[in-house]
N, C-alpha and C positions, 0 to 999 in steps of 0.2 A: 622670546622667552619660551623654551621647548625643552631639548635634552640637556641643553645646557643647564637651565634653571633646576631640573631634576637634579643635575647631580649635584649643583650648591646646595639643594635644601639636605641631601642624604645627607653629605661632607658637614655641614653646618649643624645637623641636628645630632651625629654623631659627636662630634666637636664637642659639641654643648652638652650630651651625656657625661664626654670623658669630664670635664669641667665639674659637671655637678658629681661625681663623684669624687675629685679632688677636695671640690667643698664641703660633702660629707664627710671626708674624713679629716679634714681640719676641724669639723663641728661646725662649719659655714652654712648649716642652710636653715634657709627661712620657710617657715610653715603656713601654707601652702605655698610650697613652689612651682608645683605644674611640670614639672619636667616631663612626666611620663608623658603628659599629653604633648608634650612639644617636641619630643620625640617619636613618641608613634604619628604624628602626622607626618612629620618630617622626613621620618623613613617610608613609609607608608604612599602619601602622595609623589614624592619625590622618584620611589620606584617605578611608580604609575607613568610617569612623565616621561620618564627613559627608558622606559618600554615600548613608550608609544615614538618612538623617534621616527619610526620606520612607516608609519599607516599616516591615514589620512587624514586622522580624527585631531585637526589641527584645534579647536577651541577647547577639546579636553587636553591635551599636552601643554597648550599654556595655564589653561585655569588651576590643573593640578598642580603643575611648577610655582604659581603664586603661592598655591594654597602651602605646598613644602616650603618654598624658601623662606614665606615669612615668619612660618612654624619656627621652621629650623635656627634662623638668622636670631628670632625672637628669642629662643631660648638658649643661645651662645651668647646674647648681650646681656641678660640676666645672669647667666653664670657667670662671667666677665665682669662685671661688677660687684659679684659679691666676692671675688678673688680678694681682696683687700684695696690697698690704695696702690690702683691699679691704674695706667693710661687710661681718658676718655671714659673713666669709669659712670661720671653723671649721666654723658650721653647714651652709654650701654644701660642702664638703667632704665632710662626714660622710653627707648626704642623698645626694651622689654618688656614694659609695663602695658604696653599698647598694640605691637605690631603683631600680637599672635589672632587679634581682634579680627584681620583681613581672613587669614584664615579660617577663621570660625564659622564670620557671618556668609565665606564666598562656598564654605559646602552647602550650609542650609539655602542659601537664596541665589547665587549663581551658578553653580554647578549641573544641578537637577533640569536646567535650560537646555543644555548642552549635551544631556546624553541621550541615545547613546554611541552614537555616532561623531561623536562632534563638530555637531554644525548650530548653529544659529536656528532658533524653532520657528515654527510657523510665524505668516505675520499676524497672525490675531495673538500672537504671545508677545511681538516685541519690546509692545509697552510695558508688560510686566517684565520682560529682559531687563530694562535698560532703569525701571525700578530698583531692582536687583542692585543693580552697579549702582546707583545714587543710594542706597539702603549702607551700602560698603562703604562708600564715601563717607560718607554723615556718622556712623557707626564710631568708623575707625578716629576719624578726627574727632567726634567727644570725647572717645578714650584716652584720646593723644592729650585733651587740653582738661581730662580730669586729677586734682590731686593727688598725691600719690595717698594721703589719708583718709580720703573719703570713696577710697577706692572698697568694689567687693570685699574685697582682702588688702585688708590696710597693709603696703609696703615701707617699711621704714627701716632707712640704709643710712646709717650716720645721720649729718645734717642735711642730705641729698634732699632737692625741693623738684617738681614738676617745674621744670622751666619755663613754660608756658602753659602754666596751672590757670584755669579761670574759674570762679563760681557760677558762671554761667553752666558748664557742664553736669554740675551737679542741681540747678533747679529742676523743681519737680514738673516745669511745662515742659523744656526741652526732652526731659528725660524719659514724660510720658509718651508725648510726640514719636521721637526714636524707638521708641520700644512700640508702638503700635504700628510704625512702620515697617519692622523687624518681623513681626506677628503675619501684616499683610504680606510681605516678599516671600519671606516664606510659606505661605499657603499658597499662593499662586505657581509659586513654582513647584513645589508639590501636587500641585492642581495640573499643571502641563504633563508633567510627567504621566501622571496618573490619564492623560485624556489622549498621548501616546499608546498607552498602553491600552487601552479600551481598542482607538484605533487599530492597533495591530495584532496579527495571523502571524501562526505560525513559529520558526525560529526567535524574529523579531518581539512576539510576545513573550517567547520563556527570558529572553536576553533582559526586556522591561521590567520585568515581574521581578526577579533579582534586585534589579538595581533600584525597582521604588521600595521593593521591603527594604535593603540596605541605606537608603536616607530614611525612610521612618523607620527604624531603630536609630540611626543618628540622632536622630531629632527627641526620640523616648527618651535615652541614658542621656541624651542634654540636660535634658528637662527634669529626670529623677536625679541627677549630680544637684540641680539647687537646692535639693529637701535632706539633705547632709550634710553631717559638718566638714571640716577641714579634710581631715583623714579620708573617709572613703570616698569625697566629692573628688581629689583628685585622683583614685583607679579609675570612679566610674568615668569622669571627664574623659580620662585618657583612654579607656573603651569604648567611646563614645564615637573617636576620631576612626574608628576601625571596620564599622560594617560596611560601609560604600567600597574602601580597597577590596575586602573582602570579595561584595556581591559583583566586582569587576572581575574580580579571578573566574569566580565562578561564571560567569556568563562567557568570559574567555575559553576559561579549558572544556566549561560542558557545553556552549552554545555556541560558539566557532565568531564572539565580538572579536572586530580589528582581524579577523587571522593571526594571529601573530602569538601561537601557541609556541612557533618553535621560541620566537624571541622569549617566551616566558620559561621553557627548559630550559635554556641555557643561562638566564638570570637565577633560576634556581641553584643550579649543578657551578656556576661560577661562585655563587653566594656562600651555597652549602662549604665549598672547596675551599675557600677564603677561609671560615671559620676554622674548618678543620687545619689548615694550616698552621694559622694562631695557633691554636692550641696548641698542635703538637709543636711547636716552637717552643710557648713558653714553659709546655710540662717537660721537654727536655732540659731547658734552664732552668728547672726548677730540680729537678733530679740531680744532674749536675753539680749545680751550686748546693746544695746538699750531701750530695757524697764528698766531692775531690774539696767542697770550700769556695771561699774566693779564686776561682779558677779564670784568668783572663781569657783562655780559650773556650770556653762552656758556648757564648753565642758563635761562635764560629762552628762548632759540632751540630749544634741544634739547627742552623740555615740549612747546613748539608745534608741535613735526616732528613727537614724538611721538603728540599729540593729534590731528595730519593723517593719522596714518598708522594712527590704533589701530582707527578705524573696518571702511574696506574689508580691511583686514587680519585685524578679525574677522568679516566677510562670507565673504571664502575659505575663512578658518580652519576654520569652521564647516560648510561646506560639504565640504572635506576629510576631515574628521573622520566627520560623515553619511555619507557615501559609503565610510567605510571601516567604521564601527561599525552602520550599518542600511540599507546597501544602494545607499542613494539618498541623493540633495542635501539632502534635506529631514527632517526628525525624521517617524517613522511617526504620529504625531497630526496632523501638520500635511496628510499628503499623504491622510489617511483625510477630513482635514475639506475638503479640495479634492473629494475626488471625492462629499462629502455634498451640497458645492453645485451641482457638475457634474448629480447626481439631482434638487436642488430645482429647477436653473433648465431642466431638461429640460423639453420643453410638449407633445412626442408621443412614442409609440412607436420613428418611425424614428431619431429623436434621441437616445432612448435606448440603440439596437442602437449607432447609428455613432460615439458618442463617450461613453459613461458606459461599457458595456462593453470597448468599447477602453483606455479609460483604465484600469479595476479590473484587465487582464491583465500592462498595462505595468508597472504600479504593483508587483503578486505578481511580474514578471522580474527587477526590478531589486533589488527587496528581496531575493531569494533568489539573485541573482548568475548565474540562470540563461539558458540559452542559448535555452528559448523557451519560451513559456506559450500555453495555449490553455481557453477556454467553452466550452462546449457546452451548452445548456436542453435541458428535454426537449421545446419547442415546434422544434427545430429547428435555433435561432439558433448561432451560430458569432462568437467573435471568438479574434482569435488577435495574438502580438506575437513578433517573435523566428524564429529554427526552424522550421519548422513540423512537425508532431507526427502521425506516421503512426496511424490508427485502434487498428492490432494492435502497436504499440509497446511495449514493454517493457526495453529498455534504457538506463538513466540515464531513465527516465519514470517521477514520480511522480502517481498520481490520486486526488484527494479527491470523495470526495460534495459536492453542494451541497444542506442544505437549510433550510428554513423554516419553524419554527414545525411541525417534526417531517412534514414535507411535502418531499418531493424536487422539486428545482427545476432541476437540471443538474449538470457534473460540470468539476471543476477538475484541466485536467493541464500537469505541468513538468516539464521537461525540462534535467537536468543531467547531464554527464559524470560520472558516478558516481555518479550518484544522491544522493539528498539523507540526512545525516548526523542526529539524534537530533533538535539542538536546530534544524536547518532545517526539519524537519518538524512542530515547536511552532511556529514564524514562521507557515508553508504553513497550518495549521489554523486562525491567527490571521486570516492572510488569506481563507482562505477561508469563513468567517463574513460578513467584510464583504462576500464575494463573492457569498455566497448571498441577502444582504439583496438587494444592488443584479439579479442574476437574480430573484427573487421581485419586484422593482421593475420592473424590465423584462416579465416575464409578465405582471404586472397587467395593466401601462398596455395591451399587445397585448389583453389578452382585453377591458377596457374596450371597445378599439377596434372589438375583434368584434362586442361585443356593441351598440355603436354603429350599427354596420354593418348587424346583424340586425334591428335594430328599425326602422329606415329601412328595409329590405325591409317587413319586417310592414306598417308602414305603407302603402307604397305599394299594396303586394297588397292590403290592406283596402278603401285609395279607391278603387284598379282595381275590385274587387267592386263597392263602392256604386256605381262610374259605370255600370257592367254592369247593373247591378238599376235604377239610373233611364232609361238610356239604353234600355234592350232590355224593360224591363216597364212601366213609370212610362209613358215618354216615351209609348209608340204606346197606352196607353190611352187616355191625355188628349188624345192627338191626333185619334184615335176618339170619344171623348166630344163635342170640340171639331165634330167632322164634323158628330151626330145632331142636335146644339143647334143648329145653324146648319141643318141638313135644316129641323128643327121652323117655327123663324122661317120659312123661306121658305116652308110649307104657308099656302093662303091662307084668310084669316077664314072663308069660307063652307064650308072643311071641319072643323070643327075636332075631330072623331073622328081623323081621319088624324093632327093634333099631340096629339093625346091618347095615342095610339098609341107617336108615335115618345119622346114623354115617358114613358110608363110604361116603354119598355124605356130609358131614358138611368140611370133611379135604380136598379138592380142593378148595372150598372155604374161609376156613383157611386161605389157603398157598395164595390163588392168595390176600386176603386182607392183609398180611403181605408185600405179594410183591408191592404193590401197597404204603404202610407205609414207606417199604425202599426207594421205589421213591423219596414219599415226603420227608425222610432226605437228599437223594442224592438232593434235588434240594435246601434243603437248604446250605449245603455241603458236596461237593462231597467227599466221604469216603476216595476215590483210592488218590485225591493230599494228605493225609498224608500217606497212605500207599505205594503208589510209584514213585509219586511226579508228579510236571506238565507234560515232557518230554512223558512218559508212561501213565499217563492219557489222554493228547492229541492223540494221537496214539489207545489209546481205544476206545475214541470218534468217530474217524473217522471210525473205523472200527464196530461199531454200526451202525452207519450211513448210514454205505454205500447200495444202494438199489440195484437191478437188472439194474434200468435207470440211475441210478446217483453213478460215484464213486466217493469215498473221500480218497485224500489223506496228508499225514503230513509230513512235512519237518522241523526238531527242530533243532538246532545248539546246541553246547554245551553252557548252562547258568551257569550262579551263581547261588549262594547260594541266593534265593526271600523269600521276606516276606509274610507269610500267605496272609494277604491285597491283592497283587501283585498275588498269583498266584490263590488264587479265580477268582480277577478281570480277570487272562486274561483268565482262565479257560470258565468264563460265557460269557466275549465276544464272544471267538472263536465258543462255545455251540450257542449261536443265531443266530451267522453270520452264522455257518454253518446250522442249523435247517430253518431258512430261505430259503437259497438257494436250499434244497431239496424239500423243500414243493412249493414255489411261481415261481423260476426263470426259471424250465424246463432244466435245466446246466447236462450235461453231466458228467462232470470233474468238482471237486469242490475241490482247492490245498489249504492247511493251510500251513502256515509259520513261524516260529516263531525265533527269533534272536537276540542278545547283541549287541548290536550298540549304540557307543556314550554315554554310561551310561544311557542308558534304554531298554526295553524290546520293541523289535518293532514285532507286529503281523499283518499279511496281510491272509485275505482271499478269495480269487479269484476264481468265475465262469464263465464259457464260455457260460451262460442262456441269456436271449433277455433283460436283463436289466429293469431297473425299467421305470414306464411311466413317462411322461413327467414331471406330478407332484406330485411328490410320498408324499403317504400319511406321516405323520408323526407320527408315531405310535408307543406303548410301546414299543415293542423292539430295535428299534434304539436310542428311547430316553433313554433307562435302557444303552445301549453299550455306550453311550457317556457320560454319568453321573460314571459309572463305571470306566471311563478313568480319567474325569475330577477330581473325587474325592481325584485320588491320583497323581496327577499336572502333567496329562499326555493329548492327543488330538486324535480326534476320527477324521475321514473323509470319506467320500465314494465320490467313482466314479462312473459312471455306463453307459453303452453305449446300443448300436444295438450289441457287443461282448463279453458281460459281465458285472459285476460289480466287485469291486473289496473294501471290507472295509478295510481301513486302520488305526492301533491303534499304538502310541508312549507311553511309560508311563516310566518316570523317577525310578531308583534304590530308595528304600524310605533309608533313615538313620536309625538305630534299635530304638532309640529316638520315629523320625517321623511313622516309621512303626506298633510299639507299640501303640501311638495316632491313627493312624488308624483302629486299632485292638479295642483297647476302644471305637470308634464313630463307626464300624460296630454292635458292640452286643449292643451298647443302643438304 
């Protein structure tokens, strides 16, 4: 019993309208009939039920479908009966005389158990639960086997008799019994409700606070419907049935129960669209059939005005509704997957500041009806929409964190006159989720860009070097060599001691510019990592290094199998860190380190030198060691004290994939 039962109580409580006004205007109704009340529950709960089809608030979806269907069903077999001599007319009778009773007694003593979540309440409530339900039972079946003339409201329909009429129902023990039971069910459940509601902080209390005003006033206009006669006992009864749908709405659209705001736009803007349809149907047959006559074509014109007009009609409608239930034009999913695409089809950084951020602030103003929003990262960035929002602000200004993935990314502030209310600030948190996404979106793509930026320096600074090393040591060797060789050739045959001469000094010369050639491949890569691998290349290093004042030494653990990428990078870090340390720090003792930890290559190089000064410069070679790491999603650090410094490098295992791709963006 869920959306199903919702929609037989609408169908059935409708039904049962159109009926009693058929019998109105035969002069068929009986006084007090109760329609209204059997209607407004009918429509009322029944809405409630099939709204909730979609959430998880499975004990209100059925109780409220009880509570509509037997409204609804109750007041279609009462109409139905007083049709004339109708089919089944005694049994419609009888079921109407009694079955709205379920309804009645399951808002005041069952319902109130169950909200607002719909679950099953504590176990110190059960007992009064399950009260509740035997209060329903007992209730309903007195009603069933009371006379129909010693009823509140004496019904009398022709010779119709309660079929299962007893005097038992009508004595004064059972009836006090029943009614004292009636009395306790509902206090107690009233009482849970209320001891929910004490318990609970926060959203969860404005959402309580509603729905226990909304059953005590249920329970008032019950209560002031007995102290009047016929006539206004049934508006007020049927008033009666109205504030609990009511204080669901509200705890819906202002306090964010069930989620399920969009389901309630679009039961609106369906609803509203419905009516209006009607309408303008029957006022074109009505127009029609007035001007041209008995016109057989009049319903054929009017479907088709209808059908022109249902469309843009629910465009607006919708729109209206949007704007008035979530803020904006558009349902909160639609306007979240606008700004998804807005971040996929972004292709730089400044694209991202000037329109995906601007969009994510307009988006949180309008949702939250406020008069200005503003971004802030902690890179800086600023986007702003609305108002705009003084630094040291604090009145009607609310500020959320932005962050990501447990990382701060910036900060989200709105700004409303009065500040924002329990369940605006459930929406604000909502938003600012997506908002933290799309700022962690926007940081990336910027540090990408940095880091784009940085390696294009490295780069060029590198070939600037190499031009420097061929231009300024290469070039005037060879040029020099180029001189002696051509001296030689011109010494003539009959000396040839003097080209012997200028030959023996050309070949130290030679050999020192070849060696000087191999340098520069070693420094583009080191020969020895393919021919003996990092392990023994580190170990080489250090032992070049090492001076009369400074030793060096290497500690390598057993590694894996490293990707070229991986063991250049850590080759040239360790190469600087230590070429550093011999040259600047004054360190005695200079230890390398290197290790498999955690599925990455972790390198440490520590000297006992006097550390760097207070503001150390920033210079290529720490920026080359930290860009070397970062390239391949690894992090660089240093310490440095009055005992030393000590660099520290992590760099992740690449995947042969990822390794390969690095391999391709090294040689381009």
């Amino acid at each position: 019993m869920g959306a199903v039962g919702g929609v037989v109580a609408v169908a059935a409580g409708l039904l049962g309208g159109l009926l009693h006004a058929v019998n109105a205007a035969s002069d068929r109704v009986h006084t007090p009939s109760f329609w209204f009340m059997g209607l407004s529950t009918a429509v009322a709960y029944g809405a409630v039920s099939v709204m909730l089809r979609r959430s998880d608030a499975v004990w209100i979806r059925r109780v409220t479908a009880v509570i509509g269907a037997t409204s609804g069903v109750a007041l279609l077999a009462m109409e139905w009966a007083w049709l004339g001599d109708v089919a089944l007319a005694g049994f419609a009778l009888w079921l109407g005389t009694w079955l709205w009773v379920v309804a009645y007694v399951a808002i005041l003593t069952v319902l109130p158990h169950v909200l607002p979540h719909g679950q099953l309440t504590a176990s110190r409530w059960r007992p009064a639960f399950w009260l509740s339900v035997a209060t329903l039972v007992v209730a309903s079946a007195m009603w069933a086997m009371t006379p129909y003339d010693q009823q509140d409201f004496s019904v009398q329909l022709r010779d119709l008799v309660n079929p299962i009429g007893s005097p038992l129902a009508t004595h004064p023990a059972p009836v006090i019994a029943v009614g004292a039971l009636l009395v306790l069910s509902t206090g107690l459940a009233i009482a849970s409700l209320a001891a929910r509601w004490r318990r609970s902080t926060g959203v969860s209390r404005q959402q309580l606070k509603w729905l226990l005003l909304g059953v005590t006033a249920t329970l008032a206009l019950a209560g002031l419907a007995r102290l009047f006669p016929a006539g206004p006992t049934e508006v007020i009864a049927g008033l009666a049935m109205l504030p609990v749908p009511l204080a669901l709405a509200v705890a819906v659209l202002r306090h964010g129960l069930w989620e399920i705001d969009t389901v309630i736009s679009r039961s609106i803007t369906y609803t509203a669209l419905s009516v209006a349809v009607i309408l303008i149907y029957l006022t074109a047959v009505w127009l029609l059939g007035s001007t041209v006559g008995d016109w057989i074509g009049a319903p054929v014109v009017a479907t088709a005005l209808a059908a022109l007009v249902a469309l843009p009609l629910h465009a607006q409608l919708q729109r209206w509704v949007n704007l008035r239930v979530h803020g904006d034009v558009e349902e909160p999913h639609v306007a979240l997957a606008r700004l998804g695409e807005r971040l996929a089809a972004a292709s730089d950084p400044q694209e991202l500041s000037t329109k995906v951020l601007p969009a994510v602030v307009e988006q949180v103003t309008r949702s939250l009806r406020a008069s200005g929003a503003e971004l802030t990262l902690v890179n800086g960035t600023v986007a702003s929409f609305g108002t705009p929002i003084e630094a040291d602000a604090t009145d009607g200004v609310t500020r959320v964190p932005l962050t990501y993935g447990g990382v701060p990314s910036g900060e989200l502030a709105v700004h409303r006159p009065g500040g924002l209310d329990a369940s605006d600030r459930l929406v604000l948190d909502r938003l600012a989720t997506q908002a933290g996404v799309a700022a962690h979106t926007v940081m990336l793509a910027h540090e990408v860009q940095r880091a784009r930026e940085a390696i294009v320096v490295a780069r060029e600074e590198e070939r600037r070097q190499l031009r420097r090393d061929l231009h300024d040591d290469i070039g005037p060797a060879l040029a020099a060599l180029a001189l002696q060789a051509e001296a030689a050739l011109s010494v003539p045959s009959a000396d040839p001691d003097v080209a012997s001469g200028l030959i023996a000094r050309l070949v130290p010369r030679l050999n020192a510019t070849v060696a000087d050639l191999r340098a520069l491949v070693h420094d583009l890569r080191p020969p020895n990592l393919d021919e003996f691998g990092l392990a023994a290349s580190v170990h080489d290093l250090a032992s070049h290094l090492t001076t009369p004042d400074a030793l060096v030494t290497a500690e390598v653990a057993a590694l894996p199998e490293l990707s070229a990428a991986l063991d250049v990078a850590a080759y040239r870090i360790v190469s600087e860190a230590v070429t550093n340390a011999v040259r600047h720090s004054g360190a005695s003792v200079i230890a390398i380190r290197l290790a498999f930890e955690d599925n990455a290559l972790a390198i440490t190089v520590v000297d006992d030198g006097g550390g760097l000064p207070a503001v150390p410069a920033n210079g290529f070679g720490l920026t080359s060691m930290r860009l070397r790491a970062e390239e391949l999603g690894g992090q660089l650090s240093l310490t440095t004290g009055a005992s030393g410094t000590q660099v520290t490098a992590r760099i992740p295992l690449l995947s042969p994939a990822r390794a390969g791709a690095q391999q391709v963006a090294s040689l381009s």
